[in-house]
N, C-alpha and C positions, 0 to 999 in steps of 0.2 A: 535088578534088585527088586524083590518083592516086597511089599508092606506087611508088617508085620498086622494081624488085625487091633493091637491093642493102641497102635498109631492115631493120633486124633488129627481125622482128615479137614475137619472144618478150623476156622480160624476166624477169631474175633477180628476187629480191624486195629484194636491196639494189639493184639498179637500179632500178626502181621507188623506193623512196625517195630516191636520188636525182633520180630526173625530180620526183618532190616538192617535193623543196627547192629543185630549178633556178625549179620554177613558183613557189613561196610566197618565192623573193628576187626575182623580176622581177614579183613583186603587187603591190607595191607603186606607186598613182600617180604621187608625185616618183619613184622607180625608174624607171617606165616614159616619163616623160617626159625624166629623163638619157638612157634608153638613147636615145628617139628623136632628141633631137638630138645624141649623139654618133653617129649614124649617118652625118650630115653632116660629121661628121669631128671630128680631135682640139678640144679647148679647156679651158682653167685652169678654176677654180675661181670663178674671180672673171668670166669670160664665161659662165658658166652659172649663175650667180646673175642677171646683167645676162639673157638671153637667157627664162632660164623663169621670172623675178620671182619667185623664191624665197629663201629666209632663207639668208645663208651657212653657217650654222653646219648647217642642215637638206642642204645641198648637201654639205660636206664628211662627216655624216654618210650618208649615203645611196652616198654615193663609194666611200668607207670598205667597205658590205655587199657592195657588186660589186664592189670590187678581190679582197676577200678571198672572196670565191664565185668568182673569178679568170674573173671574165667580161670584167674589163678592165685593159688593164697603163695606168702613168702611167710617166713619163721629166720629171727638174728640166730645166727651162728656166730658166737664169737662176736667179732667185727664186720661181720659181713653179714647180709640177707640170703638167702638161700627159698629161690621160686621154684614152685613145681604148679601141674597142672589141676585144677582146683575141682574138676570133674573127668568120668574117664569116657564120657561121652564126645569129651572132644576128639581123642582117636579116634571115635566110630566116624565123628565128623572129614576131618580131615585125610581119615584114612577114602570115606567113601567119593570126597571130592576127588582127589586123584585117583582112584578106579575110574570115575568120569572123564576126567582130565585124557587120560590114557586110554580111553576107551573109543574117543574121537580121532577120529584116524589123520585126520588132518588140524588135530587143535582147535583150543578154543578159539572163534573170532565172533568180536561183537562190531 
C-alpha cells in the first residue's frame, strides 16, 4: 500500500496515544466482528445478536465501547436503537487491516 502524500507522517505523542486507544478499542473480536457487519449497514441490537450468535447483553456491551470511542452513532427506531458506523474511514480501516492479515502468508504472530 502506498501513502497517499496528504497522510500526515509525524505524530504528536498524544496522538500517538490516541491511535492507541483507536487500536486497543477495535482489538477487540466481538468489536471487530460488530464493526464488520455494521459495515454492511445499520442494524438493532437484537439483529446483531441473531446475525453474529452472540450473547445480547455481550452485544449491548461491546456497542456501548464504540459508541462512546464515537466510532458509531445509533438513532431510536421505534423501540429499538439502530447503530451504524459513525465514519467511512473505518472500512478503509478494517478493510486495510485484513489485506494485511491476509497478506502474511503465515499469520499474524506476536
Amino acid at each position: 500500500m502506498i501513502l497517499k502524500k496528504s497522510v500526515k507522517l509525524k505524530l504528536s505523542p498524544a496522538e500517538l496515544e490516541q491511535l492507541a486507544l483507536l487500536f486497543k478499542t477495535i482489538g477487540d473480536p466481538s468489536r471487530l466482528a460488530l464493526l464488520h457487519r455494521l459495515m454492511q449497514g445499520p442494524a438493532t441490537v437484537g439483529v446483531l445478536v441473531k446475525n453474529l450468535g452472540l450473547k445480547q447483553a455481550n452485544v449491548s456491551k461491546q456497542l456501548g465501547i464504540l459508541y462512546r470511542a464515537r466510532l458509531l452513532s445509533r438513532a431510536k427506531k421505534g423501540l429499538t436503537v439502530e447503530y451504524k458506523l459513525k465514519h467511512k474511514a473505518i472500512n478503509k480501516l478494517c478493510g486495510a487491516a485484513c489485506e494485511l492479515m491476509r497478506g502474511c502468508s503465515e499469520g499474524l504472530s506476536f
